[in-house]
C-alpha positions in Angstrom: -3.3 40.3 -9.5 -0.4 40.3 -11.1 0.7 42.8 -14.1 1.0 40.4 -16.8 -2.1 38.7 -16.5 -4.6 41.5 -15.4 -5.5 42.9 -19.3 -7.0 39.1 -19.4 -8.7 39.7 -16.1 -10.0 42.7 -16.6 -11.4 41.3 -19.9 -12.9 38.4 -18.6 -14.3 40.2 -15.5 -15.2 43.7 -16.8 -18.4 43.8 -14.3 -15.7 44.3 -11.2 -14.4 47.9 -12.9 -16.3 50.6 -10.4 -17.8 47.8 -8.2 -17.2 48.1 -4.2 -14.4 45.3 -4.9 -10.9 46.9 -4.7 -8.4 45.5 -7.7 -5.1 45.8 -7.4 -1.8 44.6 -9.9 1.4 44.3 -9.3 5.1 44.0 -10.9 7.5 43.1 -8.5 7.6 41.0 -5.2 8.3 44.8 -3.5 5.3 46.0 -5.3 3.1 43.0 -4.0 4.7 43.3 -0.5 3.6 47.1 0.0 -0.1 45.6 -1.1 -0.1 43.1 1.9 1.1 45.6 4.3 -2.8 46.6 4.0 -3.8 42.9 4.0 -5.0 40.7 6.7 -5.1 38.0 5.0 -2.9 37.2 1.8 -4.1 34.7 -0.2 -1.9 32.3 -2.8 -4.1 31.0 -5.7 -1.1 28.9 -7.3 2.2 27.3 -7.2 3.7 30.5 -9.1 1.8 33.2 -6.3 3.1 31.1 -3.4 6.6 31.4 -5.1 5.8 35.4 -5.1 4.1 35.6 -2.1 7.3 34.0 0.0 9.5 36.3 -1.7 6.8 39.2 -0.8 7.3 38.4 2.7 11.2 39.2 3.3 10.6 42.8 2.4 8.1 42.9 5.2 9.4 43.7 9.2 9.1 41.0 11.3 6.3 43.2 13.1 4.0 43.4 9.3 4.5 39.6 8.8 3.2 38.8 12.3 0.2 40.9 11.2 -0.6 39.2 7.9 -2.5 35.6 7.8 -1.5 33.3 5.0 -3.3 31.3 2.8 -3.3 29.3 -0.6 -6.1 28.5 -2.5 -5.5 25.1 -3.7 -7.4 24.9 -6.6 -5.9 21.9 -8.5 -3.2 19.3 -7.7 -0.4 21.3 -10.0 2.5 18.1 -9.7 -0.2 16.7 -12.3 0.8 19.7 -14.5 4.1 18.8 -14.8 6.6 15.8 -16.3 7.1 14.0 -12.9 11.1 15.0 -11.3 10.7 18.0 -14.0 11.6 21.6 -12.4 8.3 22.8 -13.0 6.8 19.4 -11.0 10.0 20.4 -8.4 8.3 23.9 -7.8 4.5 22.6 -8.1 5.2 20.0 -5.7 7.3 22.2 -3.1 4.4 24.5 -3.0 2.4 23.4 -1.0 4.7 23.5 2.0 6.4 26.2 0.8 4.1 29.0 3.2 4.7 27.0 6.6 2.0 29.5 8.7 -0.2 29.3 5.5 -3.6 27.5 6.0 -4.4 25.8 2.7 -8.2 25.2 1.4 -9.9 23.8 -1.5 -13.2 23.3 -2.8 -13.2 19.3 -2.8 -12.8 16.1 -0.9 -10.4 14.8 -3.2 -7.9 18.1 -3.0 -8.0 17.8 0.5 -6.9 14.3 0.1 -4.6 14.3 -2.6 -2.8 16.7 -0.6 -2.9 14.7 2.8 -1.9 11.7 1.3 1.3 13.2 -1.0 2.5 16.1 1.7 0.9 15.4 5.0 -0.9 18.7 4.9 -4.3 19.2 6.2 -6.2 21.1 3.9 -9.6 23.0 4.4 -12.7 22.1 2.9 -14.8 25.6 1.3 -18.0 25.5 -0.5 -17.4 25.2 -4.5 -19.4 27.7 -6.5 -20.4 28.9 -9.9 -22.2 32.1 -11.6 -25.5 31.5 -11.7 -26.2 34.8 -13.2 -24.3 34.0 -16.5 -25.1 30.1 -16.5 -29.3 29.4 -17.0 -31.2 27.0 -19.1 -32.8 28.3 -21.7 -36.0 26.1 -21.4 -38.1 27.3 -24.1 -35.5 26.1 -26.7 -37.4 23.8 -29.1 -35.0 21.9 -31.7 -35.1 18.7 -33.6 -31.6 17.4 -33.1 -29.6 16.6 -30.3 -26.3 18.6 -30.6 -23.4 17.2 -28.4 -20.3 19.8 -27.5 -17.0 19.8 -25.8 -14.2 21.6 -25.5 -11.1 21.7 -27.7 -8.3 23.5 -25.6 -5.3 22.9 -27.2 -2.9 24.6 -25.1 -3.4 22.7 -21.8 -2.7 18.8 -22.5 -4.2 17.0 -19.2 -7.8 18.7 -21.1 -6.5 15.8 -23.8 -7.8 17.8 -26.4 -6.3 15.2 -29.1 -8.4 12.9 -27.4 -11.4 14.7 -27.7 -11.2 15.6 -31.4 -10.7 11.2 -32.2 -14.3 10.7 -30.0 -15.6 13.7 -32.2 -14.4 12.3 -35.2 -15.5 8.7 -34.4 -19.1 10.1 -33.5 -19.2 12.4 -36.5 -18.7 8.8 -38.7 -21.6 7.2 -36.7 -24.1 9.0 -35.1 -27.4 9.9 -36.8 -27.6 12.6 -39.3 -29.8 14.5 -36.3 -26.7 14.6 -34.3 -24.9 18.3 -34.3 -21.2 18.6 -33.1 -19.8 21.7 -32.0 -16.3 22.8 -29.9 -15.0 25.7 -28.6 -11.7 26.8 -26.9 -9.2 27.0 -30.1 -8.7 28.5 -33.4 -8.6 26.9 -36.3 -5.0 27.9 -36.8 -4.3 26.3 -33.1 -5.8 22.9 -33.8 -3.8 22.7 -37.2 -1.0 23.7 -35.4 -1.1 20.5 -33.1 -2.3 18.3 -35.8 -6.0 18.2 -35.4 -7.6 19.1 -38.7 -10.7 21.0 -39.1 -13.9 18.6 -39.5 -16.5 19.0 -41.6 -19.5 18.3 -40.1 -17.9 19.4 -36.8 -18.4 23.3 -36.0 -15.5 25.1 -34.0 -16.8 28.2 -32.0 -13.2 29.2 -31.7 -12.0 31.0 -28.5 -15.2 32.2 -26.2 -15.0 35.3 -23.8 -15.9 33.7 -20.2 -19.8 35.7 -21.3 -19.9 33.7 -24.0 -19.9 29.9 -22.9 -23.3 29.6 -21.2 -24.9 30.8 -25.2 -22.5 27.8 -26.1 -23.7 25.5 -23.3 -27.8 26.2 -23.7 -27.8 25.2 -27.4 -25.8 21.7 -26.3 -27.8 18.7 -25.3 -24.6 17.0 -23.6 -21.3 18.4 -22.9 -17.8 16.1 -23.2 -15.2 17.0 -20.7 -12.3 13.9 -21.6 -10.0 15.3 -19.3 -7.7 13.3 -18.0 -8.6 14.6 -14.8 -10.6 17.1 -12.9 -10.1 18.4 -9.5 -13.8 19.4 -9.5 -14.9 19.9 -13.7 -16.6 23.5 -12.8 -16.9 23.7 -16.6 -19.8 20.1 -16.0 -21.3 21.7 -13.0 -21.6 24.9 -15.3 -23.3 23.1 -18.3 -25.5 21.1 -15.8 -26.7 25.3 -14.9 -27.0 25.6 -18.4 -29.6 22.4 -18.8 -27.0 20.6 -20.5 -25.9 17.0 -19.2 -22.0 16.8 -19.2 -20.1 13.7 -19.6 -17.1 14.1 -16.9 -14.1 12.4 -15.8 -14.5 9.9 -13.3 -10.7 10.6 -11.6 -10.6 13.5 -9.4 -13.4 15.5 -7.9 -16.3 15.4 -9.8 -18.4 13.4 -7.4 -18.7 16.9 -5.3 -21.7 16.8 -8.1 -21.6 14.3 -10.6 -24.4 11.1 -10.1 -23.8 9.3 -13.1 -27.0 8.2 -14.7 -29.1 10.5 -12.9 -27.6 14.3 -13.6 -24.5 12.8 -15.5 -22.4 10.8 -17.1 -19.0 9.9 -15.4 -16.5 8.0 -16.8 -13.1 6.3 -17.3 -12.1 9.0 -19.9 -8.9 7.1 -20.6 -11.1 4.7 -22.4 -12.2 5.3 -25.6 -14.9 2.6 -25.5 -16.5 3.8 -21.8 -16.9 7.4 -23.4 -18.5 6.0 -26.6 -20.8 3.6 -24.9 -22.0 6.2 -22.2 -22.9 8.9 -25.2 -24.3 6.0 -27.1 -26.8 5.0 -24.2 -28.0 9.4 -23.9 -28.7 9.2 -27.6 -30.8 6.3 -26.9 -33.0 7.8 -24.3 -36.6 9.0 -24.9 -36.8 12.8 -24.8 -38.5 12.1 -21.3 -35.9 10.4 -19.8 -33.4 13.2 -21.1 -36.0 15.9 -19.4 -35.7 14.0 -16.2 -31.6 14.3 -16.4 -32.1 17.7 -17.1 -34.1 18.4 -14.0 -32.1 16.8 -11.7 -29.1 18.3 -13.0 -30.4 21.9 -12.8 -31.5 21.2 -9.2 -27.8 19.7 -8.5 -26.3 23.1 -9.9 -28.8 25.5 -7.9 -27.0 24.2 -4.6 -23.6 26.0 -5.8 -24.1 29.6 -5.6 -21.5 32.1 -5.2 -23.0 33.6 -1.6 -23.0 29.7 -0.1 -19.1 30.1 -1.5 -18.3 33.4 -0.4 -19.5 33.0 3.3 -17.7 29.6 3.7 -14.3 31.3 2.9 -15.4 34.6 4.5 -15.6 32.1 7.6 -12.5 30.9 7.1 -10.9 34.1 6.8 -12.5 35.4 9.9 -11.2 32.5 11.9 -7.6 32.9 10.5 -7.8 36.7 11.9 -9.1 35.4 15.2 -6.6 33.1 15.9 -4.7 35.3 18.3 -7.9 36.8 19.9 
């Protein structure tokens, strides 16, 4: 991890402190270097790690690099990040080829093929996952509204958080009186700042600690993820754990889980009218047919548990390290 962002890490993940799970920081590509002398693999999680990673490996012997496997996580398309031809899109997209012994993996089909299709790389398929001992329905919660959430992230645009605050205001206008809105994921001060004004009628959790979401996620009925894209929407699979139906993007990978109609609603996010209509039709349904979503959503979510994750990349890792046996 490195030393700028492992105060947040630590924060976010304060169960790891004093577990058998050794955490490491570091400040320099020296610093990460002498930390993969020990390694036998060395896994990149993003265009910015496979930057430091590379540099990492110069300071090694020719003997120490020989003796460390290399990876890279791929966990989202990063070029998408980016203004296309922009430096940042430059590095993003050079990334990937960047680590030319590095085996790359990701958690769904359309990684795999979005990075086939753009760089020519092969890229591993591993087992998507989420925390099943944070994300449960609560399902003795008796209530006589429907309350629909989403989240308002104002710092990362492709999570078109503008977007997502016209939807709210249009259903806010509209919906029945039993209808409760509530976001989370910025201040305030941070929506004001980017020109969304504060709503009444709308209720704005503010920032949540990672602990904090599944509360959030039980007391919501259905969760609105208007991305433009996801590469796999852990945030819907994690509501859907939660007993909450999440209304996903349609581009990118969230068929890995996502049956619209039957555990969710996917959809052309780029339309305005596609999102409205598919929250229109779950405020029409009779509170059995939003029991029978619910079911089938919690029994989609109980296949992705972090042990069916962890073994599929431990066996990847053990057949990078047994390559030359």
């Amino acid at each position: 991890m490195d030393a700028k962002n492992w105060g947040s890490f630590i924060d976010n993940y304060p169960e790891l402190m004093g577990k058998a799970v050794v955490l490491r920081s570091y400040d320099s590509p020296n610093a990460l270097a002498e930390l993969m002398r020990d390694c036998d693999v060395a896994v990149a999680t993003t265009n910015v790690s496979v930057a430091e990673v590379s540099v990492a490996l110069e300071a090694l012997s020719s003997k120490e690099r020989a003796g460390v496997k290399l990876a890279y996580y791929v966990q989202d398309y990063e070029p998408l990040f980016y203004h296309p031809e922009s430096e940042g899109w430059r590095i993003a997209h050079a990334s990937y080829g960047t680590l030319k012994e590095a085996t790359l993996f990701a958690k769904t089909k359309w990684l795999c093929d979005i990075v086939y299709l753009n760089h020519g790389i092969r890229v591993r398929k591993v087992t998507p996952s989420i925390d099943h001992g944070i994300y449960y329905p609560d399902l003795s919660l008796e209530k006589d509204y429907i309350c629909v959430g989403a989240m308002l992230r104002v710092r990362t645009a492709r999570r078109a958080p503008q977007r997502t605050a016209r939807i709210l205001q249009i259903l806010r206008d509209t919906v029945p009186e039993k209808i409760v809105l509530q976001v989370f994921g910025s201040s305030d001060e941070e929506l004001e700042s980017v020109g969304i004004a504060t709503s009444q009628g709308i209720v704005n959790r503010g920032r949540l600690k990672r602990t904090e979401v599944p509360a959030f996620m039980r007391g919501c009925d259905l969760f609105l993820d208007l991305s433009d894209f996801q590469a796999f929407g852990r945030t819907g699979l994690e509501a859907m754990a939660s007993g909450c139906i999440p209304l996903v993007p349609a581009l990118g990978g969230t068929d890995e889980y996502a049956i619209h109609g039957k555990n969710a609603l996917v959809v052309d996010t780029r339309s305005d009218r596609h999102i409205l209509d598919a929250v229109g039709m779950f405020l029409t349904l009779s509170d059995r047919e939003r029991r029978t979503m619910q079911q089938a959503a919690l029994e989609t979510a109980s296949d992705f548990s972090i042990r069916k994750a962890a073994l599929s990349e431990l066996r990847l890792f053990q057949e990078l390290c047994w390559q030359d046996h």
